[in-house]
C-alpha positions as CSV (number, residue, x, y, z in Angstrom):
1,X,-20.6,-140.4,3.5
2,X,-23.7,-140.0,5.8
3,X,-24.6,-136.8,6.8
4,X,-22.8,-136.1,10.5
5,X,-24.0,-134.3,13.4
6,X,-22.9,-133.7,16.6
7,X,-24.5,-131.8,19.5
8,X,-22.6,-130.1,22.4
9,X,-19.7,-129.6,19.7
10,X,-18.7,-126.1,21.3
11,X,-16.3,-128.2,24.0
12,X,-15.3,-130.6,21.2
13,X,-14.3,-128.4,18.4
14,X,-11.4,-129.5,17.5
15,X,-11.2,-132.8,18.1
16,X,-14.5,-133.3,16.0
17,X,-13.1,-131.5,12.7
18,X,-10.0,-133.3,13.3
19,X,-11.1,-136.7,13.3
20,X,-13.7,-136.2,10.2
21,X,-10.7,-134.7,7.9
22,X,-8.5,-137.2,9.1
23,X,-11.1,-140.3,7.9
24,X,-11.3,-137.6,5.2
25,X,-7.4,-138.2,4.5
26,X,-7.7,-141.7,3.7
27,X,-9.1,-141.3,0.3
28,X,-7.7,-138.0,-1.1
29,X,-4.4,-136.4,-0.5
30,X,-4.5,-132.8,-1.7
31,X,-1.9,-130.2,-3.4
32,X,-4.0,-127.6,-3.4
33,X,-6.8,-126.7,-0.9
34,X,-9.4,-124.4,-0.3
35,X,-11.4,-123.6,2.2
36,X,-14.7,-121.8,2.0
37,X,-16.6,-119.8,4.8
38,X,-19.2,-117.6,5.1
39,X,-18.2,-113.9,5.6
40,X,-21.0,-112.1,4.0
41,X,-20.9,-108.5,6.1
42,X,-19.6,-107.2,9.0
43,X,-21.7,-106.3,11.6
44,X,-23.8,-103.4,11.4
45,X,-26.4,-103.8,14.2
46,X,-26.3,-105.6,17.4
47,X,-29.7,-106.8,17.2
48,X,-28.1,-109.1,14.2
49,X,-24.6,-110.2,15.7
50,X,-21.5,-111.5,14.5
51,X,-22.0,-114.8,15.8
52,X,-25.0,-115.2,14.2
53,X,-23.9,-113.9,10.8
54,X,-20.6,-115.6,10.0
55,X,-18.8,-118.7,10.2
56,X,-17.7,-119.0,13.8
57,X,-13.3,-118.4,14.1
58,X,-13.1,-121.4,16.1
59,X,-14.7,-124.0,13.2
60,X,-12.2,-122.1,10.8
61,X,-9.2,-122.2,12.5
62,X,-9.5,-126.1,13.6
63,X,-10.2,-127.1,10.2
64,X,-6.6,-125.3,9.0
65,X,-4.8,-126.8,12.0
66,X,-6.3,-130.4,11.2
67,X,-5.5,-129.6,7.3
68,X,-1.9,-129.2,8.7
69,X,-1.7,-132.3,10.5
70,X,-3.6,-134.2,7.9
71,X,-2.8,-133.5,4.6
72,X,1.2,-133.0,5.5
73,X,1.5,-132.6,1.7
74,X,-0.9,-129.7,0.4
75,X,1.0,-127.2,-1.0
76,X,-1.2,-124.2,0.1
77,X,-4.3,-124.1,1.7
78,X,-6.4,-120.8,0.8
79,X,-9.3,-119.5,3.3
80,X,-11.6,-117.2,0.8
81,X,-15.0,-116.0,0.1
82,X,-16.5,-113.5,-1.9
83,X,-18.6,-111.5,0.9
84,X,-21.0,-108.6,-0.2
85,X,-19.2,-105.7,-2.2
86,X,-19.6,-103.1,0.7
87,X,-18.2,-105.9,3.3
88,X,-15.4,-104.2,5.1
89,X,-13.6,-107.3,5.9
90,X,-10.7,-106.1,8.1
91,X,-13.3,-105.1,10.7
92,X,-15.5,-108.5,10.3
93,X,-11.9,-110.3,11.1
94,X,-11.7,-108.5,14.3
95,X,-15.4,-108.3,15.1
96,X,-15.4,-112.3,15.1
97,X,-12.3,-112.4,16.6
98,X,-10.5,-114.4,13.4
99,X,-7.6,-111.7,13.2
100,X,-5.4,-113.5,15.9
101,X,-6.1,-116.9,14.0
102,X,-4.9,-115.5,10.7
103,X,-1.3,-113.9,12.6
104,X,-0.8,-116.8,14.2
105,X,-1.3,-119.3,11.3
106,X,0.0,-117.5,8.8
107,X,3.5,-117.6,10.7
108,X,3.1,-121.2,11.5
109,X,2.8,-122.4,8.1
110,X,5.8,-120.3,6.8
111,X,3.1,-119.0,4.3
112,X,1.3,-122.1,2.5
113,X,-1.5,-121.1,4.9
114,X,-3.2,-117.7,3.3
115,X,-6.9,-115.8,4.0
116,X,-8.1,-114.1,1.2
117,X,-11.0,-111.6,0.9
118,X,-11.3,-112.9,-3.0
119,X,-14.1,-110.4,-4.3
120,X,-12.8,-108.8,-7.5
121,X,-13.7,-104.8,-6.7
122,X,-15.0,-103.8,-3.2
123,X,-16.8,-101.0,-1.7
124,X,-17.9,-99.1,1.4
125,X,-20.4,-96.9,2.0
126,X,-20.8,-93.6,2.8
127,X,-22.7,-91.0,4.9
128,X,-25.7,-91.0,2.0
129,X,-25.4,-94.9,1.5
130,X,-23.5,-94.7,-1.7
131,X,-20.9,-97.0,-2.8
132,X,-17.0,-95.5,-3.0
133,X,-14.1,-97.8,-4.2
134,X,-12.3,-99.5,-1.0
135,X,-8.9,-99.2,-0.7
136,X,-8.2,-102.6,1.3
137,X,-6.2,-105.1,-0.1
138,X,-8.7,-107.8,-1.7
139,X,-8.5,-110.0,-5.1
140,X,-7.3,-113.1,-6.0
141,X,-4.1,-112.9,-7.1
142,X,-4.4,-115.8,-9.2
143,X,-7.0,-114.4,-11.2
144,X,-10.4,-115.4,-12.6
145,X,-11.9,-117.5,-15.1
146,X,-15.0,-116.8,-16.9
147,X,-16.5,-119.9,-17.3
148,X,-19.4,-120.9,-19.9
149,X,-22.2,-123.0,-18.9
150,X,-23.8,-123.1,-21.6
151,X,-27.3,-125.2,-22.0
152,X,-26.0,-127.0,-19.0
153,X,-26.8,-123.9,-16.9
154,X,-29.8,-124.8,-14.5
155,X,-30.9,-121.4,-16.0
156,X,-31.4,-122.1,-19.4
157,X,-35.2,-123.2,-18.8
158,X,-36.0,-119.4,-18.4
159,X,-33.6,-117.7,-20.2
160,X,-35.9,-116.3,-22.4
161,X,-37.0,-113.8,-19.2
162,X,-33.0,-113.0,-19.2
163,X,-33.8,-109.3,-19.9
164,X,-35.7,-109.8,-16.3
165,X,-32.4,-111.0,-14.5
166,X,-31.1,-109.2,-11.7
167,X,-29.6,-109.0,-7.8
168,X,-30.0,-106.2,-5.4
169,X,-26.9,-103.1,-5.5
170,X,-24.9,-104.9,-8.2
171,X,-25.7,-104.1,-12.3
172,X,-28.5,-105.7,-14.0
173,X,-27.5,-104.9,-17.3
174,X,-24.4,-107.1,-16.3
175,X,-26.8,-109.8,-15.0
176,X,-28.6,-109.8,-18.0
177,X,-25.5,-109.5,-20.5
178,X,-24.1,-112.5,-18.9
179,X,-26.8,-115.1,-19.5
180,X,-29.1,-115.5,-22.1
181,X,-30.4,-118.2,-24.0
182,X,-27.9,-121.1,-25.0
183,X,-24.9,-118.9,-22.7
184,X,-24.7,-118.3,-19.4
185,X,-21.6,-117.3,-17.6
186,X,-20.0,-117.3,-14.3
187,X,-16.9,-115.7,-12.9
188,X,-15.3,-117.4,-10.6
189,X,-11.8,-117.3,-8.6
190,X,-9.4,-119.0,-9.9
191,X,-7.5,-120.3,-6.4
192,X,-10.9,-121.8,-6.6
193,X,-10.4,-123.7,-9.2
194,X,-7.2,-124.7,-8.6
195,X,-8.7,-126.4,-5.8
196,X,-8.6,-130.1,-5.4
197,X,-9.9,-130.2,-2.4
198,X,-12.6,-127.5,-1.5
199,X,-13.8,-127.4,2.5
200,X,-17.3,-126.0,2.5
201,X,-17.6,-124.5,6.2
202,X,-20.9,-122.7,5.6
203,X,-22.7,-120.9,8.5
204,X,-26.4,-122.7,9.4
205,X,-29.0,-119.8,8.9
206,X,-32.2,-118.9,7.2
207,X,-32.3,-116.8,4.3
208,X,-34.7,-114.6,2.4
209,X,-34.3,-115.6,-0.6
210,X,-33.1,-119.5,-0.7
211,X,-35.6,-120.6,2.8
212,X,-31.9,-121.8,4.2
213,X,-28.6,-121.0,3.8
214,X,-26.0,-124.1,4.1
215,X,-24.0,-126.2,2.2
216,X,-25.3,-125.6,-1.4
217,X,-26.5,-121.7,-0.8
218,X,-22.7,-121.5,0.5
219,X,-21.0,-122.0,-2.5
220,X,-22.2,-118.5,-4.1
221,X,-18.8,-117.1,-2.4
222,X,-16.9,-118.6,-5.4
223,X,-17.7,-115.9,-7.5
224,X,-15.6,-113.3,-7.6
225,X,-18.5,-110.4,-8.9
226,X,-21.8,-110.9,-8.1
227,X,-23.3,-109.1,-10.3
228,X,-23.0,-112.4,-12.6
229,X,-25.5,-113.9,-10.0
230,X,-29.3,-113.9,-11.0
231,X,-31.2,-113.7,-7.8
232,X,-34.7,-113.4,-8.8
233,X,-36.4,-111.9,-12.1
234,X,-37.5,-108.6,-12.1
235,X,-41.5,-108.0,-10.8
236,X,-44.3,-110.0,-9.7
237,X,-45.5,-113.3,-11.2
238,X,-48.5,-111.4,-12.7
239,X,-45.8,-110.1,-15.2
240,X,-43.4,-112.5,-15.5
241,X,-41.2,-112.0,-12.7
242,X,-40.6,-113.2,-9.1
243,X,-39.0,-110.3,-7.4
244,X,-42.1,-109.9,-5.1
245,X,-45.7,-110.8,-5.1
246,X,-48.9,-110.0,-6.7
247,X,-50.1,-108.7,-3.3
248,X,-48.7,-104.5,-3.5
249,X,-47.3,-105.3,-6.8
250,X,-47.4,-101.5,-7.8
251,X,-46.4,-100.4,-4.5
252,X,-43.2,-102.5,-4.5
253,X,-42.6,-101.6,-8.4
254,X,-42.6,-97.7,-7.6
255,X,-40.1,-98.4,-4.3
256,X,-37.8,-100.5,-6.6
257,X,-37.9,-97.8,-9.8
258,X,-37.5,-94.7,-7.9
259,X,-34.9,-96.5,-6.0
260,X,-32.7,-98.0,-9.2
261,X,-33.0,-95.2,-11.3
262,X,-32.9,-92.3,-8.9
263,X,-32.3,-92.8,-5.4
264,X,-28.6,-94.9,-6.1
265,X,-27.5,-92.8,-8.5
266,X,-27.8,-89.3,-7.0
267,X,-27.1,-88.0,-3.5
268,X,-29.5,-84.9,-3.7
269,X,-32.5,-87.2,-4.7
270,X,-31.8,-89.7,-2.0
271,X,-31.8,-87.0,0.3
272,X,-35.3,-85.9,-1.1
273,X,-36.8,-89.7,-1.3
274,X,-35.8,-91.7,1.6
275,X,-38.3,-89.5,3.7
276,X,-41.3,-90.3,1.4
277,X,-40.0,-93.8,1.8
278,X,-40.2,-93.2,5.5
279,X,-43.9,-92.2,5.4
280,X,-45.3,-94.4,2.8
281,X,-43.8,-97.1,5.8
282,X,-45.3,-95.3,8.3
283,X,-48.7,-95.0,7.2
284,X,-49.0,-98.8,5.5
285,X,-47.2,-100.2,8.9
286,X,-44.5,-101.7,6.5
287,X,-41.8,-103.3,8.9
288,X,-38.2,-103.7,7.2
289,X,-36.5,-105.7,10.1
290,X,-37.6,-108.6,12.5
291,X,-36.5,-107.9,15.8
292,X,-37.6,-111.2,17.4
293,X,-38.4,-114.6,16.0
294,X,-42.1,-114.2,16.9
295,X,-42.6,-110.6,15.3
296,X,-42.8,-111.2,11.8
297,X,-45.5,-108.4,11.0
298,X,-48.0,-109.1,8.5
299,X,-47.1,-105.7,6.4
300,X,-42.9,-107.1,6.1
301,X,-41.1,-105.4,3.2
302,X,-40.8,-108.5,1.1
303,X,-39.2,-107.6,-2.5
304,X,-35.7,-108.7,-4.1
305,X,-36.6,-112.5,-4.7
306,X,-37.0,-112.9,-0.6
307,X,-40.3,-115.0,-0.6
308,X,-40.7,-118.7,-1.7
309,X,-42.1,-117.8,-4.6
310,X,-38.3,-116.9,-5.7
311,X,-38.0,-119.5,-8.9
312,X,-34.9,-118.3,-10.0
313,X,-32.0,-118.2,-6.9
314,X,-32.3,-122.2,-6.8
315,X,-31.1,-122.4,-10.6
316,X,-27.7,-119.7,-10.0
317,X,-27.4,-122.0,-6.7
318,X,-27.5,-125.2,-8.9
319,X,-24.8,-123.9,-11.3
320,X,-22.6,-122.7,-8.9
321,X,-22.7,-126.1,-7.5
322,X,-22.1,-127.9,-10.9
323,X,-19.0,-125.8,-10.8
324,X,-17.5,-126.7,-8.1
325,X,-18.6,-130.7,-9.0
326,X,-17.2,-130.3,-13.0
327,X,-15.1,-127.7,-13.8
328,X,-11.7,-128.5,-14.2
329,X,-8.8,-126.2,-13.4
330,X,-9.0,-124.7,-16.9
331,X,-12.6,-123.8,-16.4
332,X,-14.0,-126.9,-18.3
333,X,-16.7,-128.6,-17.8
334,X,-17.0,-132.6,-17.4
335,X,-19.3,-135.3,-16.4
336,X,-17.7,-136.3,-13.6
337,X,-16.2,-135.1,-10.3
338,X,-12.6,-132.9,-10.7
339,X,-12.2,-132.2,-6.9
340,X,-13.3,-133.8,-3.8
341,X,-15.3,-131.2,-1.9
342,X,-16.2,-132.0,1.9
343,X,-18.8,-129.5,4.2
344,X,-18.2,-128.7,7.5
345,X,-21.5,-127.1,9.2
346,X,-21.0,-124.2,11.6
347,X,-24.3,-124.9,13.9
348,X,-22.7,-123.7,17.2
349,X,-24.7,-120.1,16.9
350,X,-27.2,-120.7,14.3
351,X,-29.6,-117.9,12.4
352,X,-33.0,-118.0,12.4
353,X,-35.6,-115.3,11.1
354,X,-34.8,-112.7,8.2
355,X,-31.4,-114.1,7.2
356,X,-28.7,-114.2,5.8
357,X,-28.2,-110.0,6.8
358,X,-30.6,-110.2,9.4
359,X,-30.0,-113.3,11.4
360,X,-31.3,-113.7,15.6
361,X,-28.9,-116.4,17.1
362,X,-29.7,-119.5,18.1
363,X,-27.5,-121.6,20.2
364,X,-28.0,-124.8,18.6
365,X,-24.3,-126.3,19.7
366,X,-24.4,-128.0,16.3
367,X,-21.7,-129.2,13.9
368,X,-22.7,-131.5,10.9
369,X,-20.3,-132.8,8.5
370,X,-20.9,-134.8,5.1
371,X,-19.9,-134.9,1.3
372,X,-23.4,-134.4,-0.4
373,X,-24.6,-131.1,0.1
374,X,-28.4,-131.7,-0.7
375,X,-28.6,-134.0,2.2
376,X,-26.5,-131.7,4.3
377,X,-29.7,-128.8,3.5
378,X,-32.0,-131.5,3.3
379,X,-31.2,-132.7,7.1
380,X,-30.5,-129.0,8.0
381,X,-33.9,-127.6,7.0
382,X,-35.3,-130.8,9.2
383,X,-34.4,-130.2,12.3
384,X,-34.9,-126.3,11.9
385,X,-38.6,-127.3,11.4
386,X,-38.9,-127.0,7.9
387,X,-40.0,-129.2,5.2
388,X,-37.4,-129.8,2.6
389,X,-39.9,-130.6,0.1
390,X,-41.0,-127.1,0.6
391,X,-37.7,-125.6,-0.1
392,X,-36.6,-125.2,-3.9
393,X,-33.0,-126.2,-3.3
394,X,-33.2,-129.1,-2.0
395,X,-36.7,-130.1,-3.7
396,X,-35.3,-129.9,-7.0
397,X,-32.2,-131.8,-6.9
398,X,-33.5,-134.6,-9.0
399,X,-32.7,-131.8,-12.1
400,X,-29.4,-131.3,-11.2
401,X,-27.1,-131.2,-13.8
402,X,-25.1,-134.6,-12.6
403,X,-25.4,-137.7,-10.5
404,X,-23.9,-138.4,-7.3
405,X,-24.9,-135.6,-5.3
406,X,-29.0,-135.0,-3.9
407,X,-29.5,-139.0,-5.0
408,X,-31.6,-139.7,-2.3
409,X,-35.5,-140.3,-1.3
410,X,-36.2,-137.8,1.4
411,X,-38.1,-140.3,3.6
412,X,-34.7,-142.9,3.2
413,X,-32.3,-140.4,4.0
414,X,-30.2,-141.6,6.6
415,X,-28.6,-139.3,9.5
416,X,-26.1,-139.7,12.2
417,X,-26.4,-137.8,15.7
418,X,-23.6,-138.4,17.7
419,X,-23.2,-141.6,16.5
420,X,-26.8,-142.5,16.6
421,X,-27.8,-143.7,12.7
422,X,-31.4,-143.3,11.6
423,X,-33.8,-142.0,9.2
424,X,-33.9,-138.3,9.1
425,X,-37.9,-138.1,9.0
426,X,-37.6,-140.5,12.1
427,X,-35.9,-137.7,14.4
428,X,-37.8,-136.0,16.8
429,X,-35.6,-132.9,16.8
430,X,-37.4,-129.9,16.2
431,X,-35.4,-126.2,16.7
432,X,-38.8,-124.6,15.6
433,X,-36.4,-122.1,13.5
434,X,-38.4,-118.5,12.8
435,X,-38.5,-118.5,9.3
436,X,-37.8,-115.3,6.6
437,X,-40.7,-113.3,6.6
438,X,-41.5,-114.2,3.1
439,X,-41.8,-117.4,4.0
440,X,-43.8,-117.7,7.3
441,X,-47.1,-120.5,7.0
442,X,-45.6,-122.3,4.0
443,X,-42.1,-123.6,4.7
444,X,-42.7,-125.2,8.1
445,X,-43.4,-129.3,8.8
């Protein structure tokens, strides 16, 4: 299916999701189904608000109505993601007004409709910025499945750096344990699996780490504990890594040392570090948040994997996605397709700048819909201004690990805009997103 977009879609909402899942319920009938958002975090600052952060309550709860109406004979149909450990999903339900969706749906269905916070131990954070055990409800109550890549994993060409793996908050030693050469291992829900239909409904945005977050970047929600998800390799390229840059190398390694092996661990020394933190940013000028989309500074905290330089996010992303595409039910892998999977784009507020956490909103009035998710990013990253050939996740699909989806020449892709068909590098439109800091003056077009 060709890549979908529609423009003005806030006044059209429903009848737009509706009539794509209905075309959509001509070729697959579904028992099970599962639909994916994006509920990363709550919100925490009103410069970064929820409608720029998560996937809009209105694109969610028309895609379960038209789910109702269209596939009369699913069985269930799960809403779940797998947002950041310290997420305190109750309050993001509210804050984006999705709590009256989920009472009212939830009654309607007589219970095959259920939303799921499906993260396998969460958090919240207290006065010091420490992580304490949540007592909200949360889990999959079907489980997990640990599932074994194997030399199939996108990650294998640098597993011998898997002493290096590691994501920000979560434990690198359970990074690292988990893949290594010739095994790599993810952990994902199993109401995931169970899935044969999976409804992608990511939220369009820019992100630190990835250049863009969409359909493919969505897809990391599967995963029940994230500390199974290499995000970048630990230090600068100068040593092997791609955490950060050469540029401040030693700077950046003394932030991230103190921090991991102190500051996390031990109330009295964060108490004792953060203001040393606070003057070494004072007197270098480094800037930690973009306020406006002009205002990236030249001196932006850039560390965790958040620059293009980041070699190693596009490879988790990639597996993630062979998941979804090959694992069967049982958590095994095969060379062809074991669920449909369809993406539904929220573009009505879109992200730009220092996303995914950090996102200014955009009212692009967008929705895009398709079945390939690397021309979904590829024609995403277009008309944000970007140059997909510029943006690992998209520009390396011709090594992913099977055939049917990112099967394309970028300069042949073809595009719909309400209704219009063309080339994608034919289109005029140009959003002139703000990129992530670590990636201003090299992703644009």
């Amino acid at each position: 299916m060709i890549t979908r977009c529609f423009t003005q879609a806030s006044a059209r909402i429903q009848t737009l999701i509706s009539s794509q899942l209905e075309e959509l319920a001509r070729s697959c009938q579904p028992r099970r189904i599962l639909i994916k958002p994006n509920w990363v975090l709550h919100e925490t600052d009103p410069a970064f608000p929820i409608r720029a952060l998560v996937t809009d309550a209105r694109v969610i709860e028309a895609a379960v109505e038209a789910c109702l109406q269209h596939f009369p004979g699913a069985e269930s149909i799960v809403i779940g993601d797998c947002p950041l450990q310290w997420c305190d999903w109750p309050l993001l339900c509210r804050q984006s007004g999705l709590q009256p969706a989920i009472d009212r749906l939830t009654k309607l269905s007589n219970g095959r409709v259920v939303f799921r916070d499906l993260r396998k131990e969460v958090f919240r954070r207290d006065a010091n910025n420490f992580l304490l055990p949540s007592t909200d409800e949360h889990g999959d109550p079907r489980g997990y499945r640990e599932l074994e890549l194997g030399q199939r994993s996108h990650l294998e060409e640098i597993s011998a750096q898997s002493e290096k793996f590691a994501v920000n908050d979560y434990s690198s030693s359970v990074t690292s344990s988990n893949h290594r050469s010739g095994s790599h291992r993810y952990f994902v829900s199993q109401s995931v699996l169970d899935a044969d239909l999976l409804i992608n409904l990511p939220k369009w945005k820019s992100h630190q780490k990835s250049g863009i977050t969409g359909a493919l970047k969505n897809l990391v929600g599967i995963n029940g504990d994230k500390a199974y998800l290499p995000h970048f390799r630990k230090g600068a390229p100068k040593w092997g890594g791609d955490e950060y840059r050469d540029e401040n190398r030693w700077l950046y390694f003394a932030q991230t040392t103190l921090r991991e092996n102190l500051q996390k661990k031990s109330g009295l020394a964060y108490k004792l570090l953060k203001p040393g933190w606070e003057l070494v940013k004072r007197v270098r000028g480094i800037e930690t948040r973009l306020d406006k989309p002009g205002g990236s500074p030249k001196n932006f905290y850039i560390a965790g994997g958040s620059w293009h330089g980041n070699e190693t996010i596009w490879r988790m992303i990639y597996d993630l996605n062979l998941i979804i595409r090959c694992a069967d039910a049982a958590g095994r892998l095969h060379d062809t397709p074991q669920r449909h999977c369809f993406t539904i784009v929220d573009g009505l507020i879109s992200g730009e700048g220092n996303g995914p956490l950090q996102p200014l909103p955009r009212d692009t009035d967008w929705l895009a819909f398709g079945d390939d998710p690397f021309a979904i990013d590829a024609a995403l990253s277009w008309f944000m201004g970007f140059a997909p050939e510029k943006i690992q996740i998209i520009a390396r699909r011709a090594s992913f690990a099977t055939a049917g989806w990112g099967d394309f020449e970028l300069n042949e892709l073809p595009v719909e805009i309400d209704g219009e068909r063309m080339k994608l590098v034919d289109s005029k439109i140009n959003f002139h997103f703000a990129p992530p800091p670590g990636w201003r003056n090299h992703i644009e077009r």
